[in-house]
DSSP file (Angstrom, degrees, kcal/mol; ACC not computed):
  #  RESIDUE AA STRUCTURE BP1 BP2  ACC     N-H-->O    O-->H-N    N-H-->O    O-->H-N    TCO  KAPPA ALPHA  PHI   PSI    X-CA   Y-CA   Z-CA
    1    1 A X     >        0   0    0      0, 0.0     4,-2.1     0, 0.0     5,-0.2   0.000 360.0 360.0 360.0 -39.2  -38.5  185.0  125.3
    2    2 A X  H  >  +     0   0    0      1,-0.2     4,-2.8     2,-0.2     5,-0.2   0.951 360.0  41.8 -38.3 -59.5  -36.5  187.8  123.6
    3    3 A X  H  4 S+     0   0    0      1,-0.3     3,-0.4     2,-0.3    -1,-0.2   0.790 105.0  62.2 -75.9 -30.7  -34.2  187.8  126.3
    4    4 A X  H  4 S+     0   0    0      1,-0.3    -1,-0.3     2,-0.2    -2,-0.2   0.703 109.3  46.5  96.7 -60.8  -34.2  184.0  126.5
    5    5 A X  H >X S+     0   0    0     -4,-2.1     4,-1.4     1,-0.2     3,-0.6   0.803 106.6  61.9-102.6 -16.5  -32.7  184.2  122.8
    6    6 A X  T 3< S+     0   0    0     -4,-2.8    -1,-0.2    -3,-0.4    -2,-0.2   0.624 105.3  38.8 -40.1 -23.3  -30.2  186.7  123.5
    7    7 A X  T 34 S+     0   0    0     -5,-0.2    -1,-0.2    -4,-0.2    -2,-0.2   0.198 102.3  70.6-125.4  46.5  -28.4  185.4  125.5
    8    8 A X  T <4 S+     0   0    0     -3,-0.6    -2,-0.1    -4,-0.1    -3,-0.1   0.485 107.5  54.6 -14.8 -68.5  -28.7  181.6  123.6
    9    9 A X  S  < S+     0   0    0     -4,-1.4     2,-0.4     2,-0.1    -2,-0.2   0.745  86.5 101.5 -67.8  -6.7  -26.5  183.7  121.1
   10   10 A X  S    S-     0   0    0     -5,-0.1     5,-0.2     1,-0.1     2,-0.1  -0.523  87.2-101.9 -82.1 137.9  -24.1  184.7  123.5
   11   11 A X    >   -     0   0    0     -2,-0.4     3,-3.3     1,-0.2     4,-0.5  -0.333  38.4-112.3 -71.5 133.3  -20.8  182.9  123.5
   12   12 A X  G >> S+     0   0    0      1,-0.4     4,-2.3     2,-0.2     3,-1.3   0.563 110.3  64.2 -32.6 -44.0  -20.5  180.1  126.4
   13   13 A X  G 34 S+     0   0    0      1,-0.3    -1,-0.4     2,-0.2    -2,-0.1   0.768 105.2  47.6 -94.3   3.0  -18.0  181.6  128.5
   14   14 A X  G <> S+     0   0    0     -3,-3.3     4,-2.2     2,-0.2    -1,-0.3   0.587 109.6  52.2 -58.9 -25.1  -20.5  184.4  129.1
   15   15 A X  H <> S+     0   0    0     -3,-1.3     4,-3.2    -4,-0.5    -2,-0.2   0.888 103.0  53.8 -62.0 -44.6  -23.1  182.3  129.8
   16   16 A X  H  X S+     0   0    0     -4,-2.3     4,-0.9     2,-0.2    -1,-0.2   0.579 111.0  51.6 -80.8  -6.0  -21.1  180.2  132.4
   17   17 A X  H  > S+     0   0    0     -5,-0.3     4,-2.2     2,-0.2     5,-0.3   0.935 113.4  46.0 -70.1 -51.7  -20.4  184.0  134.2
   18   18 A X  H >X S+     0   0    0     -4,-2.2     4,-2.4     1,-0.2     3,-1.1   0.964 114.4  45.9 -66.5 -55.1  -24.1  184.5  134.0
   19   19 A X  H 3< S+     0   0    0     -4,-3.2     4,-0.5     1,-0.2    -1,-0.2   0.614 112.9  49.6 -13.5 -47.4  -24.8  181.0  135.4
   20   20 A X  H 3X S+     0   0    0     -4,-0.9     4,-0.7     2,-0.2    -1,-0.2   0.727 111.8  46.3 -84.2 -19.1  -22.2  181.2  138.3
   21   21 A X  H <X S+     0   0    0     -4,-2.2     4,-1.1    -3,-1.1     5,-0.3   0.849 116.1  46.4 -94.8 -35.1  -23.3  184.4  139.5
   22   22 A X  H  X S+     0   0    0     -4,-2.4     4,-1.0    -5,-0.3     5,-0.2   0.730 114.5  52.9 -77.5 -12.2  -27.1  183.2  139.3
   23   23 A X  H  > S+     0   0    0     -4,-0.5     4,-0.6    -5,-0.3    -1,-0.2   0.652 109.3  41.8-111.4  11.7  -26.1  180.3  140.9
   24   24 A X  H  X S+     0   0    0     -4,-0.7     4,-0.8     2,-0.1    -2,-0.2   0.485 108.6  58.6 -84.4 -11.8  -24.5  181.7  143.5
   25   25 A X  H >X S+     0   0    0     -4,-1.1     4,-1.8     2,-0.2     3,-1.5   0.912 104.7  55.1 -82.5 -55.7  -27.2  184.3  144.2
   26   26 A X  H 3X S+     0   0    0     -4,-1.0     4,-4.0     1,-0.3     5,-0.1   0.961 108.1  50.5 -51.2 -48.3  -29.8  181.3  144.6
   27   27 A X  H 3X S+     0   0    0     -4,-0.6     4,-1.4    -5,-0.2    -1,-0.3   0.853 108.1  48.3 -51.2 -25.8  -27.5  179.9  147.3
   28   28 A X  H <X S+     0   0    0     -3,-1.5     4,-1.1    -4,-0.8     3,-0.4   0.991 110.5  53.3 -61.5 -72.2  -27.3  182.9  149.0
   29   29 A X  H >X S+     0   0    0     -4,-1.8     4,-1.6     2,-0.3     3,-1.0   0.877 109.7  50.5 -19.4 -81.7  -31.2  183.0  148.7
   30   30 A X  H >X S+     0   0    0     -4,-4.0     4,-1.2    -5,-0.3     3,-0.7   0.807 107.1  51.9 -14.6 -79.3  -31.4  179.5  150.2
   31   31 A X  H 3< S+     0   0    0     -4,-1.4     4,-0.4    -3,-0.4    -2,-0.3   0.573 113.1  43.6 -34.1 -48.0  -29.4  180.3  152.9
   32   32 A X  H <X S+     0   0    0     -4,-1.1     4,-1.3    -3,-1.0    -1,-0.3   0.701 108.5  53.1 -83.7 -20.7  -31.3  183.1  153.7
   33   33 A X  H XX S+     0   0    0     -4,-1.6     3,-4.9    -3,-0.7     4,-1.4   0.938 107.9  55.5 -72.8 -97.1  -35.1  181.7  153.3
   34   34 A X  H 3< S+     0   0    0     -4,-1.2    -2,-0.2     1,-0.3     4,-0.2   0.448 112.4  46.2 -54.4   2.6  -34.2  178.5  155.8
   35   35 A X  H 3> S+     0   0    0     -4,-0.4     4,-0.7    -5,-0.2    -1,-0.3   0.627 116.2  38.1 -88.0 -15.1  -33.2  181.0  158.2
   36   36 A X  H <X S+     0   0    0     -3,-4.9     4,-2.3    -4,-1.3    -2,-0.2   0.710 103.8  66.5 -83.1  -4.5  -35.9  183.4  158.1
   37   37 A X  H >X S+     0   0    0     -4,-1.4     3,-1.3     2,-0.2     4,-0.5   0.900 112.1  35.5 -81.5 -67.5  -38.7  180.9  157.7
   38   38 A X  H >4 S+     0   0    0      1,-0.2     3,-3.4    -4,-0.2    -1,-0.2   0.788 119.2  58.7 -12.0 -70.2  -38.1  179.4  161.5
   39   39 A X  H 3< S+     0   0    0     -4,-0.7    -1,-0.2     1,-0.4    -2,-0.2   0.741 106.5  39.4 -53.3 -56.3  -37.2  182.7  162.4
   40   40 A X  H << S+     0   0    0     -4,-2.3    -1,-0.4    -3,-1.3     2,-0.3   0.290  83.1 129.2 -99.1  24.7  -40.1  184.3  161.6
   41   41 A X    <<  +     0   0    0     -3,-3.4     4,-0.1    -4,-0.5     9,-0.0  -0.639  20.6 169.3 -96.0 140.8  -42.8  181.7  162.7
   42   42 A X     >  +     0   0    0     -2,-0.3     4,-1.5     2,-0.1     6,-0.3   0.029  38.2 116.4-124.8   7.7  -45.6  182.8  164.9
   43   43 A X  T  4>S+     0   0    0      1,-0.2     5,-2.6     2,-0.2     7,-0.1   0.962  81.4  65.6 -65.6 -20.8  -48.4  179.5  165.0
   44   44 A X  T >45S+     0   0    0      3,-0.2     3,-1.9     1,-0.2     4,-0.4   0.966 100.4  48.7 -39.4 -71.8  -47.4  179.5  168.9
   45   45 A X  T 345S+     0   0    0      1,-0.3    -1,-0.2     2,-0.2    -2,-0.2   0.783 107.1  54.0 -18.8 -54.6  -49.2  183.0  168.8
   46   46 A X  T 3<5S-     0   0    0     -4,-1.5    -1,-0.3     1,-0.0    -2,-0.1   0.000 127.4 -99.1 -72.1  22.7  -52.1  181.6  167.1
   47   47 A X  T < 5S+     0   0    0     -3,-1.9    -3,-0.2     1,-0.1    -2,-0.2   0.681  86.4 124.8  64.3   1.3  -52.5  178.9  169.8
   48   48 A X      < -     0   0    0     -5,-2.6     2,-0.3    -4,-0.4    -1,-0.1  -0.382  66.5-103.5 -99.9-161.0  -50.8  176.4  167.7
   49   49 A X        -     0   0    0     -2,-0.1    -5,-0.1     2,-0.1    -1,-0.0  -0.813  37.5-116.3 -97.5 148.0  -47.7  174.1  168.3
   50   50 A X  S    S+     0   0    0     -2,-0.3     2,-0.3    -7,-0.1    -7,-0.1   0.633  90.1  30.0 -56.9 -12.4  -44.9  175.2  166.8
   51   51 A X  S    S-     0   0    0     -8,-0.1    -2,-0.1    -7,-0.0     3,-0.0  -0.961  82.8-105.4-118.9 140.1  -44.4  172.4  164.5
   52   52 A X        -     0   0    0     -2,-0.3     2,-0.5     1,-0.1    -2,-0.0  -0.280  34.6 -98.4 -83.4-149.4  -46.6  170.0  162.8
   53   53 A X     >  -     0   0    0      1,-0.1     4,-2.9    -2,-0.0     5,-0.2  -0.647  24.6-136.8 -98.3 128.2  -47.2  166.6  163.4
   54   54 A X  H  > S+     0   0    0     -2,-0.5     4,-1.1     1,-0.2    -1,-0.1   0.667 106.8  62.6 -79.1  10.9  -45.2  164.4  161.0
   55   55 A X  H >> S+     0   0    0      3,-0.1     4,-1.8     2,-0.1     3,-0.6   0.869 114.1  38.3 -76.3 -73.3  -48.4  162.1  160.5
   56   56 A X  H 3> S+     0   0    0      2,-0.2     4,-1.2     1,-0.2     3,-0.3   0.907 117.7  51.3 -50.4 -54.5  -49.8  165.5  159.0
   57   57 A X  H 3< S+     0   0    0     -4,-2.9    -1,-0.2     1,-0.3    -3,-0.1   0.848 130.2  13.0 -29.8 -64.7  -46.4  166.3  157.5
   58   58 A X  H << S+     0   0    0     -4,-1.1    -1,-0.3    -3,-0.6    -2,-0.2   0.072 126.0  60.3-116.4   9.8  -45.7  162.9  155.5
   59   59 A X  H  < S+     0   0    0     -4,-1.8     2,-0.5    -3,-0.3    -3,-0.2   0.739  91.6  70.9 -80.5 -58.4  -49.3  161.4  155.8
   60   60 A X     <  -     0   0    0     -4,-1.2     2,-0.6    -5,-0.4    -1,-0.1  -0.661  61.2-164.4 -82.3 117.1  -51.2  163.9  154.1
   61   61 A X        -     0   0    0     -2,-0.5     2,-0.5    -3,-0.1     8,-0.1  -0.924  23.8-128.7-113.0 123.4  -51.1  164.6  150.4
   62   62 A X        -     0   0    0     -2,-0.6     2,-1.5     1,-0.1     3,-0.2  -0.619  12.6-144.0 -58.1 112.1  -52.4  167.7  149.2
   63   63 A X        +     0   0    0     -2,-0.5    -1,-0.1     1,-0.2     6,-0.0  -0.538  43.0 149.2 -93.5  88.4  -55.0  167.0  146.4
   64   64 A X        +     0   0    0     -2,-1.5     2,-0.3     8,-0.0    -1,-0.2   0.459  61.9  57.2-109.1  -2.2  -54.1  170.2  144.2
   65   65 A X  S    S-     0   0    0      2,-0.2     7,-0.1    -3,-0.2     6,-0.0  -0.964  79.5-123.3-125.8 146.0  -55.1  168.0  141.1
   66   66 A X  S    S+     0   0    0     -2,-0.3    -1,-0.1     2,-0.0     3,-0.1   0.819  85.0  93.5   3.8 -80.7  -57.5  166.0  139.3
   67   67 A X  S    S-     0   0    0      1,-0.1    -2,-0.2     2,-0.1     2,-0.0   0.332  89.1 -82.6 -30.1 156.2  -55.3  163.2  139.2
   68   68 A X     >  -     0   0    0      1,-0.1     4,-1.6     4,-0.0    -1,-0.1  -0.381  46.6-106.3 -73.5 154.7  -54.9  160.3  141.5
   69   69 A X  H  > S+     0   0    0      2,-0.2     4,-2.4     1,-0.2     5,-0.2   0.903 121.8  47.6 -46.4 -51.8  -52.8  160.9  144.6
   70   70 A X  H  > S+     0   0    0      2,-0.3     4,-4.2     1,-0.2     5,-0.4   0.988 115.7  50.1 -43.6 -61.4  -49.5  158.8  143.4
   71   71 A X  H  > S+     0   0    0      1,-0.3     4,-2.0     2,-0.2    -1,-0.2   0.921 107.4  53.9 -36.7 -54.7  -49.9  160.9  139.8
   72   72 A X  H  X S+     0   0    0     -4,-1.6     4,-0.6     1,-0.2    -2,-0.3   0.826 112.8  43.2 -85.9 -35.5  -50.1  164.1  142.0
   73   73 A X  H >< S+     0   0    0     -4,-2.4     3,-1.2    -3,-0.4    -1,-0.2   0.971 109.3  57.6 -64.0 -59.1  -46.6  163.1  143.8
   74   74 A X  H >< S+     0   0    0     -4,-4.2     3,-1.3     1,-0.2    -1,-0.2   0.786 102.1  54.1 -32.6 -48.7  -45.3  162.3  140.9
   75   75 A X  H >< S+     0   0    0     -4,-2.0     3,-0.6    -5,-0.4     4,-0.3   0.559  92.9  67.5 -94.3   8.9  -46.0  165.6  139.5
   76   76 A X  T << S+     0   0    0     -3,-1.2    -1,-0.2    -4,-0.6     4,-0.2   0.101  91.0  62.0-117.6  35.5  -44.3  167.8  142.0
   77   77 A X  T <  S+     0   0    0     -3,-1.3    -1,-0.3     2,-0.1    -4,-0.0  -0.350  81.5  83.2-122.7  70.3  -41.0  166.7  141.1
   78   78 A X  S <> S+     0   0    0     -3,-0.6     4,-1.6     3,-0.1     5,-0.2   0.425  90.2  56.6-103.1 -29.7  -41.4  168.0  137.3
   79   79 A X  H  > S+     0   0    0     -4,-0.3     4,-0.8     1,-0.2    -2,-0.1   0.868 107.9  42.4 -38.3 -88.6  -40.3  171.4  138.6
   80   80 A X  H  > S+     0   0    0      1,-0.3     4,-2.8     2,-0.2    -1,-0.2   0.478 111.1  61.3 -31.8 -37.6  -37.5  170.2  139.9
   81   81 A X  H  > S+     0   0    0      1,-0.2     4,-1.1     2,-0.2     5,-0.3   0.935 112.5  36.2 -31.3 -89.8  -37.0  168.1  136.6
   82   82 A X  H  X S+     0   0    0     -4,-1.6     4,-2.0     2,-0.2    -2,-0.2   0.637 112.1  59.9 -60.1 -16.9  -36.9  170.8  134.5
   83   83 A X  H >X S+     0   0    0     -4,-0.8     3,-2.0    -5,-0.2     4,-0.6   0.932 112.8  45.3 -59.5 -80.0  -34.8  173.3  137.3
   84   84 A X  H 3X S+     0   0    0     -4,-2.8     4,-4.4     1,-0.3    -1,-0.2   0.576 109.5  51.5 -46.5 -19.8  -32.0  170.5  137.1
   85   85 A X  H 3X S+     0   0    0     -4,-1.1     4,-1.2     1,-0.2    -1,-0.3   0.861 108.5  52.0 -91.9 -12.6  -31.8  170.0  133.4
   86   86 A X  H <X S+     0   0    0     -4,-2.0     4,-0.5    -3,-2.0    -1,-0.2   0.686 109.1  46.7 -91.6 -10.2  -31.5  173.3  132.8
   87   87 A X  H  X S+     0   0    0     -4,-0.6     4,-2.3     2,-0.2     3,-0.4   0.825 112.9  50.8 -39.3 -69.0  -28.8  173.7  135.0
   88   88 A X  H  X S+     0   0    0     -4,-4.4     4,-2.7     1,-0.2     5,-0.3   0.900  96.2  69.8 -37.8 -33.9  -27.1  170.6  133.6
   89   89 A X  H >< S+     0   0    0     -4,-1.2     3,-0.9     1,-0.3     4,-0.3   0.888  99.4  44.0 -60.6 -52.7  -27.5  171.9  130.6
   90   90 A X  H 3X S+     0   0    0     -4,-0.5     4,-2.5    -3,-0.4    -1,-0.3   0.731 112.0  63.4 -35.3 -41.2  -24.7  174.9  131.4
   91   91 A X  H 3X S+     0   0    0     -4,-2.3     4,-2.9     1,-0.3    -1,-0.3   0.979 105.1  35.1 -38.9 -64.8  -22.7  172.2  132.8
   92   92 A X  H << S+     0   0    0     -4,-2.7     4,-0.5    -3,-0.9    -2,-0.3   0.342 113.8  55.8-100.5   1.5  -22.2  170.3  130.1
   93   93 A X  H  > S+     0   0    0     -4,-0.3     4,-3.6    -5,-0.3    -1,-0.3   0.784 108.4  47.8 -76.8 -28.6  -21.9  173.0  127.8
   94   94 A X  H  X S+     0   0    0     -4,-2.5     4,-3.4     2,-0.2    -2,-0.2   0.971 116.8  50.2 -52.3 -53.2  -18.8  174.8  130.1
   95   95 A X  H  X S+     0   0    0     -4,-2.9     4,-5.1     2,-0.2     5,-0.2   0.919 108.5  51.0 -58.2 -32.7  -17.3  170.9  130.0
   96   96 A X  H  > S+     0   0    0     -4,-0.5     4,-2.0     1,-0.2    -2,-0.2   0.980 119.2  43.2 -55.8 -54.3  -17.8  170.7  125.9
   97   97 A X  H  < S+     0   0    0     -4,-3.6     5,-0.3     1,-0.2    -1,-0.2   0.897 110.0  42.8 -77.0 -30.1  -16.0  173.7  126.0
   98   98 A X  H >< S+     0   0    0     -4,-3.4     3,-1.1     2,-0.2    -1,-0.2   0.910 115.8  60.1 -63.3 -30.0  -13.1  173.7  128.2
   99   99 A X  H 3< S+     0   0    0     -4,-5.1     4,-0.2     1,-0.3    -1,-0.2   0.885 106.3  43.7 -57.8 -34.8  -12.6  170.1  126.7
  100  100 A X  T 3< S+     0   0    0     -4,-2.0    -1,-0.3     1,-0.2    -2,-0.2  -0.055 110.2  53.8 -93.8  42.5  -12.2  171.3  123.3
  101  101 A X  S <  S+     0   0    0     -3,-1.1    -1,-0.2    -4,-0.1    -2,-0.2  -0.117 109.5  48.8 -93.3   9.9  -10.0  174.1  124.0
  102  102 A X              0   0    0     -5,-0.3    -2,-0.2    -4,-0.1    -3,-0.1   0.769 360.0 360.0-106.6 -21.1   -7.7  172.0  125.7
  103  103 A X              0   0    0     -4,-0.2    -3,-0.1    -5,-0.1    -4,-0.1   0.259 360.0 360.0-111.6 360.0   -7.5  169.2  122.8
């Protein structure tokens, strides 16, 4: 949290440095994940098929909550929520600023 509010105080166009370089390391990241996860798959080995079956895929809802299935869907896109707004959020502070330095 410390660091969290260090760098809050730091002026925007540092922010958007830290911001472009972490969001270019997560692409990177990306990029590298969906080629090693193929890459490294062994369920043949294990006697299985290499894929599963997309009844299993998109059929099957993992019940990792209380909650009713629809609820539980619902709530595995709140990562994602909060990853995107806090992304936006550097967005639209880089545009606030390059707009008022320009005006």
């Amino acid at each position: 949290m410390m660091i969290h509010s260090v760098m809050a105080s730091f002026p925007t166009r540092w922010i958007a440095r830290v911001n472009s370089a972490g969001s270019t390391f997560n692409i990177i990241a990306l990029i590298i994940v969906i080629i090693l996860i193929p890459a490294a798959c062994d369920r043949t080995a294990h006697g299985l098929s290499k894929f599963n079956p997309s009844a299993e895929v998109w059929g099957n809802i993992y019940q990792g909550t209380a909650w009713p299935d629809g609820v539980s869907v619902l709530m595995s896109f709140v990562s994602v929520i909060w990853t995107m707004s806090g992304y936006d959020r550097y967005v639209l502070s880089n545009r606030v600023r390059l707009s008022a330095s320009s005006s």
